[in-house]
FIKOLZA-1660 file (N, C-alpha, C; in steps of 0.1 Angstrom, whole numbers, plus 5000, padded with zeros to 4 digits):
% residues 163
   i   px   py   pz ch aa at
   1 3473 3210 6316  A  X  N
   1 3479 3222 6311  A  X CA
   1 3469 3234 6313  A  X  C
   2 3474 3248 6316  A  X  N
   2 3468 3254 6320  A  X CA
   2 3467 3267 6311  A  X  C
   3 3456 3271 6300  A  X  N
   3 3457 3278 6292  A  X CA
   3 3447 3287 6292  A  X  C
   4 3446 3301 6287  A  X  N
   4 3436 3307 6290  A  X CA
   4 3422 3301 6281  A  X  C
   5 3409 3307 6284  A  X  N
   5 3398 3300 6280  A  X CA
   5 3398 3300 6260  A  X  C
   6 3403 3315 6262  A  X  N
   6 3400 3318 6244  A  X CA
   6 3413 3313 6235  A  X  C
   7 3412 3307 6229  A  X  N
   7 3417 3300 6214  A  X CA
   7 3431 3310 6216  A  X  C
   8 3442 3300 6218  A  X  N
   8 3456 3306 6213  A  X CA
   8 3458 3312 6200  A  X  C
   9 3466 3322 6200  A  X  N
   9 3469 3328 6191  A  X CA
   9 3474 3325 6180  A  X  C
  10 3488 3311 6180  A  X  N
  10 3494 3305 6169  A  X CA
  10 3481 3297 6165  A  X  C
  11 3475 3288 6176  A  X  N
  11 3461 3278 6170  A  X CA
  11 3452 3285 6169  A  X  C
  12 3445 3296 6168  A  X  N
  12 3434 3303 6165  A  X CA
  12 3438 3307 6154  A  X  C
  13 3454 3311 6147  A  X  N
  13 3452 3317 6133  A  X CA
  13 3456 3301 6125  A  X  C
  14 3466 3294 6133  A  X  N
  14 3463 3279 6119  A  X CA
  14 3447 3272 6117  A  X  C
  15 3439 3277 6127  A  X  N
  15 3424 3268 6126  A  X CA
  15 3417 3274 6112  A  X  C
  16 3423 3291 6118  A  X  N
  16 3416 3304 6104  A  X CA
  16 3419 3299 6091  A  X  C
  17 3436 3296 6090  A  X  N
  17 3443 3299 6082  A  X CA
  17 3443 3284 6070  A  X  C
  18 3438 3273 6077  A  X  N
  18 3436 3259 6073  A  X CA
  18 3424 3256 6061  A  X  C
  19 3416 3267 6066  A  X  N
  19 3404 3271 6061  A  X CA
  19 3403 3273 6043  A  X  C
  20 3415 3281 6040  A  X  N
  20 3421 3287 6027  A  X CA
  20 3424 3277 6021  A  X  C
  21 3424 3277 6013  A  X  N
  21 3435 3275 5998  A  X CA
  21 3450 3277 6002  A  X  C
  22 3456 3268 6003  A  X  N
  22 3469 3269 6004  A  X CA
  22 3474 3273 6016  A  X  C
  23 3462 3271 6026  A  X  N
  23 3465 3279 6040  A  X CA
  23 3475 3272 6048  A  X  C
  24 3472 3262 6050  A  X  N
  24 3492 3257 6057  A  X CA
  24 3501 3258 6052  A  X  C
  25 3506 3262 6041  A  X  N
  25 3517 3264 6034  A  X CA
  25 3517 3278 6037  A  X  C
  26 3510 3285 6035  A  X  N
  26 3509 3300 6040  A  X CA
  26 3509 3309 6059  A  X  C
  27 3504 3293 6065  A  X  N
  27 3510 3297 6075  A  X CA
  27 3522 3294 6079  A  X  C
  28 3529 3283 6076  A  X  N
  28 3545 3284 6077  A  X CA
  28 3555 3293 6067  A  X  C
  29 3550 3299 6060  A  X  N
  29 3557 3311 6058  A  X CA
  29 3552 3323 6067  A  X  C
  30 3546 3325 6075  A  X  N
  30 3543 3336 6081  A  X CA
  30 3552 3327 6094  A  X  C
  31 3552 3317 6098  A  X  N
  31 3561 3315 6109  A  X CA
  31 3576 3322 6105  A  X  C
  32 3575 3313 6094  A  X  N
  32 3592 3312 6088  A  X CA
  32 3592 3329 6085  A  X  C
  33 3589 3338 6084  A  X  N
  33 3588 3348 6077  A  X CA
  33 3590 3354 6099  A  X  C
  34 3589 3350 6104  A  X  N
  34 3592 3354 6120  A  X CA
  34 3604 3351 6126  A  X  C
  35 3608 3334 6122  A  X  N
  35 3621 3332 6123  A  X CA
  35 3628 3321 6114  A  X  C
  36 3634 3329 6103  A  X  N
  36 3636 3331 6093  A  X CA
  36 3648 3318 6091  A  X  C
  37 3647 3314 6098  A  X  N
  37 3662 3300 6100  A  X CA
  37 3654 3290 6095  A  X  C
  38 3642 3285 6101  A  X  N
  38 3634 3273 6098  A  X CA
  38 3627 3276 6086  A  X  C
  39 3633 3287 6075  A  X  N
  39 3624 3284 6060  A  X CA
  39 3640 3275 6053  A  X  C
  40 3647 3270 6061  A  X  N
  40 3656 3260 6053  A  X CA
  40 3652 3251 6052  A  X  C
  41 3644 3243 6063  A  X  N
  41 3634 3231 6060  A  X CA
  41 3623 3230 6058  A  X  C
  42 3619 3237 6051  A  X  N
  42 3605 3242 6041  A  X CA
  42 3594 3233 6047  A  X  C
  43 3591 3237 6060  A  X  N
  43 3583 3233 6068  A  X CA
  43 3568 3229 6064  A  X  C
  44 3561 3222 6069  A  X  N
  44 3543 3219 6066  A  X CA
  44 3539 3219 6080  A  X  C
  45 3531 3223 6084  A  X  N
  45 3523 3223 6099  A  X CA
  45 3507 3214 6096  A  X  C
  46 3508 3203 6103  A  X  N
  46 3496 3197 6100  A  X CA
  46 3486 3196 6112  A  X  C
  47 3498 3198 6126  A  X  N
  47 3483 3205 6138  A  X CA
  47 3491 3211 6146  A  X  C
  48 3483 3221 6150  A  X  N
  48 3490 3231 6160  A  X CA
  48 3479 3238 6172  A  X  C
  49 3478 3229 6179  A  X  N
  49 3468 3233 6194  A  X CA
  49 3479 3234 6206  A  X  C
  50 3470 3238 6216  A  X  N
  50 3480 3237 6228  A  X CA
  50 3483 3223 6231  A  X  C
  51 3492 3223 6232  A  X  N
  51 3497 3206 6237  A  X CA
  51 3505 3199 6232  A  X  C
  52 3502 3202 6214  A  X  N
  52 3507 3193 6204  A  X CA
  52 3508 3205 6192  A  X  C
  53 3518 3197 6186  A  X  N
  53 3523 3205 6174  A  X CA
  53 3531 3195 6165  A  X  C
  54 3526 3194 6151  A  X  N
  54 3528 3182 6144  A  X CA
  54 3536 3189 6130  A  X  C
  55 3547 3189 6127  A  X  N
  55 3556 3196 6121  A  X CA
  55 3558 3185 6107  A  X  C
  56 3563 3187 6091  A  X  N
  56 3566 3174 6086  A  X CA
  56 3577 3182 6079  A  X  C
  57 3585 3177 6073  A  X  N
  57 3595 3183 6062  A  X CA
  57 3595 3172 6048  A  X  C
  58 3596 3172 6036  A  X  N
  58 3597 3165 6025  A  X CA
  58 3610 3165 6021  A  X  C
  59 3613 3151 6018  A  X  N
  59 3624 3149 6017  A  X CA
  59 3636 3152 6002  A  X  C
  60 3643 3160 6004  A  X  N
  60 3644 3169 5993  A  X CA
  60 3662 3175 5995  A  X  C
  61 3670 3173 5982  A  X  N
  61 3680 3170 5985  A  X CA
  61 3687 3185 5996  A  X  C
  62 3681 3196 5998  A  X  N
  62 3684 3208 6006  A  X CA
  62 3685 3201 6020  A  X  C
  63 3680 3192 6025  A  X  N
  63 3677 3190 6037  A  X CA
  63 3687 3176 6041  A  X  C
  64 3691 3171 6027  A  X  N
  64 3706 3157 6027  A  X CA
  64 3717 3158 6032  A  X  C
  65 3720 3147 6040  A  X  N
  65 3736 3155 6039  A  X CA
  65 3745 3140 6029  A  X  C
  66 3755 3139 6034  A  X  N
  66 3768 3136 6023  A  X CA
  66 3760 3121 6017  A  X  C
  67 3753 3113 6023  A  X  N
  67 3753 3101 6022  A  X CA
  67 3733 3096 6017  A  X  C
  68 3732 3107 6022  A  X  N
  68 3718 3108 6010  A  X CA
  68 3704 3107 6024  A  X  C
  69 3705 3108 6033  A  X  N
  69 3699 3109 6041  A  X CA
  69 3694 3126 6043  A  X  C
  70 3685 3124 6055  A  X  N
  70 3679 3134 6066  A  X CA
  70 3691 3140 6068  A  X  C
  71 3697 3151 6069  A  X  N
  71 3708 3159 6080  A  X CA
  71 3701 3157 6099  A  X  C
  72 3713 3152 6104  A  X  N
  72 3710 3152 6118  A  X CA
  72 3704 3169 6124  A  X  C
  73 3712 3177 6114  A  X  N
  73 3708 3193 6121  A  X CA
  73 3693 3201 6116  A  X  C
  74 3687 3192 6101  A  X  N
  74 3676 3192 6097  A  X CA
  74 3665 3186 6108  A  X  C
  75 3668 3175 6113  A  X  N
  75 3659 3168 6125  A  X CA
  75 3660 3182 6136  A  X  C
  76 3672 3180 6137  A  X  N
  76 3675 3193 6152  A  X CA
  76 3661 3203 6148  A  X  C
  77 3665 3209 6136  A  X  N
  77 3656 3220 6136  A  X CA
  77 3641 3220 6133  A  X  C
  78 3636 3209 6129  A  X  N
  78 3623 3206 6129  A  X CA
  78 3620 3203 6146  A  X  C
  79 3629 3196 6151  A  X  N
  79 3623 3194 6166  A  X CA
  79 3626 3206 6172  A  X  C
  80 3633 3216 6173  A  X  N
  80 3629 3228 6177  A  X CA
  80 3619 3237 6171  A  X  C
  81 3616 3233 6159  A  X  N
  81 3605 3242 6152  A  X CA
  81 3591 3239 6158  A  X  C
  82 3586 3224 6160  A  X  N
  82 3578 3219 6164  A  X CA
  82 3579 3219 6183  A  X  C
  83 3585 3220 6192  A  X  N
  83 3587 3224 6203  A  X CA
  83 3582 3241 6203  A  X  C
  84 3589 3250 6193  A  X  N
  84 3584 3259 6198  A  X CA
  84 3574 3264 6198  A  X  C
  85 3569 3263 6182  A  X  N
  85 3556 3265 6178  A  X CA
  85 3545 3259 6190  A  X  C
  86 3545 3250 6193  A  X  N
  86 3539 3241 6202  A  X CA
  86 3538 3252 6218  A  X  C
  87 3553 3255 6224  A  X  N
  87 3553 3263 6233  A  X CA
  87 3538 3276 6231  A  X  C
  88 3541 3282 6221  A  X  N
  88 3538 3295 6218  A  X CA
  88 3524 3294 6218  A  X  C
  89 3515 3283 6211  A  X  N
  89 3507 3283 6217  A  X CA
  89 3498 3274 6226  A  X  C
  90 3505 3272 6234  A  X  N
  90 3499 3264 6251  A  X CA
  90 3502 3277 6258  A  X  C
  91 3516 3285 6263  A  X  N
  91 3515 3293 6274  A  X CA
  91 3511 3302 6270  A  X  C
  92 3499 3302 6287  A  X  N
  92 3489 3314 6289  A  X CA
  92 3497 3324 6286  A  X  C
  93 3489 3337 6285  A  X  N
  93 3489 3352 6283  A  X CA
  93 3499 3358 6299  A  X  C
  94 3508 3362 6291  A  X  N
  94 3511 3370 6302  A  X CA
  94 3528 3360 6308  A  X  C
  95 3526 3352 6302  A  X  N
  95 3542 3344 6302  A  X CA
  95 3547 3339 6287  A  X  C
  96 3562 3340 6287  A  X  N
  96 3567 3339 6277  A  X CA
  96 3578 3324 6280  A  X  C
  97 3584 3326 6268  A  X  N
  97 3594 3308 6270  A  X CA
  97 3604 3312 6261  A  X  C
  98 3617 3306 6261  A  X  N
  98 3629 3302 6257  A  X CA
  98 3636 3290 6257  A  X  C
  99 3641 3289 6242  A  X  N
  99 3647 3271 6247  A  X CA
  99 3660 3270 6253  A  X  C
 100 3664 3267 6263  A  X  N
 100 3673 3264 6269  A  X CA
 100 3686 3257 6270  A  X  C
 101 3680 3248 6265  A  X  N
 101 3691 3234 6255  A  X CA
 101 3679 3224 6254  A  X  C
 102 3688 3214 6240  A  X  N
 102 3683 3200 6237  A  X CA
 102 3694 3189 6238  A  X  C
 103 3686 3181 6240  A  X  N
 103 3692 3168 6239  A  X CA
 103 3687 3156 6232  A  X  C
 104 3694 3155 6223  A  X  N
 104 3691 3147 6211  A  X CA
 104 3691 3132 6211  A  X  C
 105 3688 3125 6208  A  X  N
 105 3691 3108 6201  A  X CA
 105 3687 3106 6188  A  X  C
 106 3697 3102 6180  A  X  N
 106 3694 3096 6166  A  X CA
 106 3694 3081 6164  A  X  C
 107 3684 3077 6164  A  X  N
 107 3681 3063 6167  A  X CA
 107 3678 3053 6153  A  X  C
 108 3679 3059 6141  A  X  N
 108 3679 3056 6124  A  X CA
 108 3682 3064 6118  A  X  C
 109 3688 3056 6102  A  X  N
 109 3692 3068 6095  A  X CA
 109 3676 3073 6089  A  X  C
 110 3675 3088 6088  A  X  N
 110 3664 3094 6084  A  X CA
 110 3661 3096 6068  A  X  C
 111 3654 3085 6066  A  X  N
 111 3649 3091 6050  A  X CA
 111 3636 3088 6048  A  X  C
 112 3633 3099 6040  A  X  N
 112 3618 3101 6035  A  X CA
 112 3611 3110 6040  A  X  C
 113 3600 3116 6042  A  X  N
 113 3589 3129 6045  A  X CA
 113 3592 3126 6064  A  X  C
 114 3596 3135 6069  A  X  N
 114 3598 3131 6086  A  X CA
 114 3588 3136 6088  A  X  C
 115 3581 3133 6102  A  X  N
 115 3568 3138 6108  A  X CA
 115 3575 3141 6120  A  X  C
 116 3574 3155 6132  A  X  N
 116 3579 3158 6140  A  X CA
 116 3566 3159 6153  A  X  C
 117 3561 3154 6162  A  X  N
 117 3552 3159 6171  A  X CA
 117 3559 3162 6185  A  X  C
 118 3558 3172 6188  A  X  N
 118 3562 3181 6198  A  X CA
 118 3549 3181 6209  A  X  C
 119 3552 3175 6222  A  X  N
 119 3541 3175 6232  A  X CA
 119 3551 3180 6248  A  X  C
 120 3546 3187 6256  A  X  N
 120 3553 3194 6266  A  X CA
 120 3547 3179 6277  A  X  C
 121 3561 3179 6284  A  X  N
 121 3561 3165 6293  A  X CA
 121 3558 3170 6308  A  X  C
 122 3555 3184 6307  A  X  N
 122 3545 3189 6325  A  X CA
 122 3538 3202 6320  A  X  C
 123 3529 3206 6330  A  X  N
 123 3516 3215 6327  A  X CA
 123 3529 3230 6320  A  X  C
 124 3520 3234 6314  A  X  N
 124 3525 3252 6312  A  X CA
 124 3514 3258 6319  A  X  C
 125 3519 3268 6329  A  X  N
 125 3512 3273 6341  A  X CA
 125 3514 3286 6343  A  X  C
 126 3505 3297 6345  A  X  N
 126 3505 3311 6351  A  X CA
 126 3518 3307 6369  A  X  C
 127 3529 3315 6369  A  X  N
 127 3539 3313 6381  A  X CA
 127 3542 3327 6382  A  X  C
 128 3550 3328 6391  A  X  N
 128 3551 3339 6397  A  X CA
 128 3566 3340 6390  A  X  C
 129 3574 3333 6397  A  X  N
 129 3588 3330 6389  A  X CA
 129 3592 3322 6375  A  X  C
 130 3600 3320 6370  A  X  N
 130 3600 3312 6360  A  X CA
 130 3605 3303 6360  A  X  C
 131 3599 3293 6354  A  X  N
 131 3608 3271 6360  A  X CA
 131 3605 3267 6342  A  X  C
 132 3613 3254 6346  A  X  N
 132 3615 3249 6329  A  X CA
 132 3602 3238 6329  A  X  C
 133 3600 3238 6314  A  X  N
 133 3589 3228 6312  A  X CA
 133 3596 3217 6301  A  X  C
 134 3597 3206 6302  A  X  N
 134 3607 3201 6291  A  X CA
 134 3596 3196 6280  A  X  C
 135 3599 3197 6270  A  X  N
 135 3591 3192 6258  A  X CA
 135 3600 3182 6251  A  X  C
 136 3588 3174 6245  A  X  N
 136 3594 3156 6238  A  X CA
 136 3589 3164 6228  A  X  C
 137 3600 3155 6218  A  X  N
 137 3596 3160 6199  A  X CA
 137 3604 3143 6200  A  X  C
 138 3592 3138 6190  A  X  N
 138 3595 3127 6183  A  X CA
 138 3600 3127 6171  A  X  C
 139 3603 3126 6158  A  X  N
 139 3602 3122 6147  A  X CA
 139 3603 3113 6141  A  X  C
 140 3593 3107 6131  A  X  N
 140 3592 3090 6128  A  X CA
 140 3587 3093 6113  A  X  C
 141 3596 3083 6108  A  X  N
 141 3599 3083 6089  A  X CA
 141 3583 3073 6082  A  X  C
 142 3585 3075 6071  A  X  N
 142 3569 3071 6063  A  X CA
 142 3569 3060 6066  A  X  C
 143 3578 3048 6074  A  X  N
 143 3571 3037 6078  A  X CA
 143 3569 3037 6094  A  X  C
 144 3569 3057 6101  A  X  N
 144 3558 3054 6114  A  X CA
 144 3573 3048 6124  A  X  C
 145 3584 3045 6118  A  X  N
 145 3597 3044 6131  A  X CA
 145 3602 3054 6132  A  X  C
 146 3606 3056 6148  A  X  N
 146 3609 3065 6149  A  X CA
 146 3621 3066 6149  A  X  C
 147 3627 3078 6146  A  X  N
 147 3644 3078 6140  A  X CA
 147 3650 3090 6147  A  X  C
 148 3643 3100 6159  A  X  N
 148 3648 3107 6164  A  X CA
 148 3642 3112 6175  A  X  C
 149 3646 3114 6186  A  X  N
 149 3638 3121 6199  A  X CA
 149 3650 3135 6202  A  X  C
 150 3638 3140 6209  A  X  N
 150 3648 3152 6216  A  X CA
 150 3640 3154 6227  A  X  C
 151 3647 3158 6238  A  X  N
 151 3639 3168 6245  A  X CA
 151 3644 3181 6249  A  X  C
 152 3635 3191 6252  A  X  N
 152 3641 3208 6247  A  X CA
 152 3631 3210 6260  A  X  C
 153 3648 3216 6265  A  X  N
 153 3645 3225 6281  A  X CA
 153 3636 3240 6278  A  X  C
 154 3627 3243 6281  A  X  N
 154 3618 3256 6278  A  X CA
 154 3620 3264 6291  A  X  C
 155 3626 3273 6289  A  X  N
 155 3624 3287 6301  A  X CA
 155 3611 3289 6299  A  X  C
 156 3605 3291 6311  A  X  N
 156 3592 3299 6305  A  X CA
 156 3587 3308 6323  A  X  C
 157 3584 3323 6319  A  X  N
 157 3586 3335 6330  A  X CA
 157 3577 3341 6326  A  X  C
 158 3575 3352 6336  A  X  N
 158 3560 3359 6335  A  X CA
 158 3571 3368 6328  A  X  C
 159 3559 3376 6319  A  X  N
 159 3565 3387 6310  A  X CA
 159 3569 3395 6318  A  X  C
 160 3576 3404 6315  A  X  N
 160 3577 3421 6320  A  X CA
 160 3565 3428 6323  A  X  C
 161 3565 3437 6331  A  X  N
 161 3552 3447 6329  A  X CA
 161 3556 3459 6325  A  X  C
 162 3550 3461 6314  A  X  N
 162 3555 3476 6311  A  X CA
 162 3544 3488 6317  A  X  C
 163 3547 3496 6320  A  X  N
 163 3543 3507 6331  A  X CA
 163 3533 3517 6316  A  X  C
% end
C-alpha cells in the first residue's frame, strides 16, 4: 500500500485521541458527528491505521431485529463504517474514494458484541485516473465465528484541483 510518509489524518487523530479519557468513544462521535447515519450503531473504534480498521458494536436491543438477533442492515452498516474509515485513512493525499456497491453474505445468526475488521484486498495508490480497490470487512461474534463478510467496491480518483 502506498501512503504518504506522515501519519494519516483519521490514524494520527485516533492515535491522539486514544491517549484521553474516553477518547475512543469520543472519536466515534466526531466520526458519527461527520456522517451522522452510523451514530445508529453506536460504534467503538478499536484500531484504525492504514490498512486496517477494527469497528465493534454492543449488542443492544436498537441494533435487534424481530427475532432478537444482530439486524442484517446493522452488519451492512458497520461493514461500511469500517471499510470507510479504513479507506480514509490509507489513501494518499491528493485522492479521494467512494463506495460503489457491497456484496454481502450472512453466514450466522448474529448475536452478541460484533467485531468488524475492514482490510483493502489491493494497494491504494497515487493514479492518474481513478480504478476500484475492493475492501474485505469481516465480522465475527464473541466466540471469534464469523457471521458476516462483505466486500465494498471503493472508487477511489485524484481529487480536483482547485485553481
Amino acid at each position: 500500500m502506498t501512503v504518504d510518509n506522515e501519519r494519516s489524518r483519521p490514524a494520527g487523530t485516533f492515535a491522539r485521541m486514544t491517549r484521553w479519557p474516553l477518547g475512543r468513544w469520543l472519536f466515534a462521535r466526531v466520526v458519527c458527528w461527520r456522517a451522522p447515519y452510523f451514530g445508529t450503531i453506536a460504534p467503538r473504534f478499536e484500531v484504525v491505521e492504514p490498512g486496517r480498521c477494527e469497528v465493534t458494536i454492543r449488542d443492544r436491543r436498537r441494533v435487534h431485529n424481530h427475532i432478537g438477533t444482530v439486524h442484517a442492515i446493522a452488519l451492512c452498516n458497520l461493514a461500511e463504517l469500517a471499510g470507510g474509515v479504513m479507506m480514509e485513512a490509507g489513501t494518499p493525499r491528493g485522492m479521494r474514494w467512494i463506495p460503489r456497491g457491497m456484496a454481502v453474505e450472512y453466514l450466522k445468526k448474529a448475536a452478541g458484541t460484533m467485531r468488524a475488521v475492514a482490510t483493502p484486498a489491493a494497494a491504494i495508490e497515487v493514479r492518474d485516473a481513478g480504478y476500484e480497490v475492493p475492501v474485505d470487512v469481516e465480522v465475527r461474534d464473541p466466540q471469534d465465528t464469523a457471521v458476516f463478510r462483505a466486500r465494498i467496491a471503493m472508487w477511489v480518483s485524484p481529487r480536483p484541483r482547485r485553481d
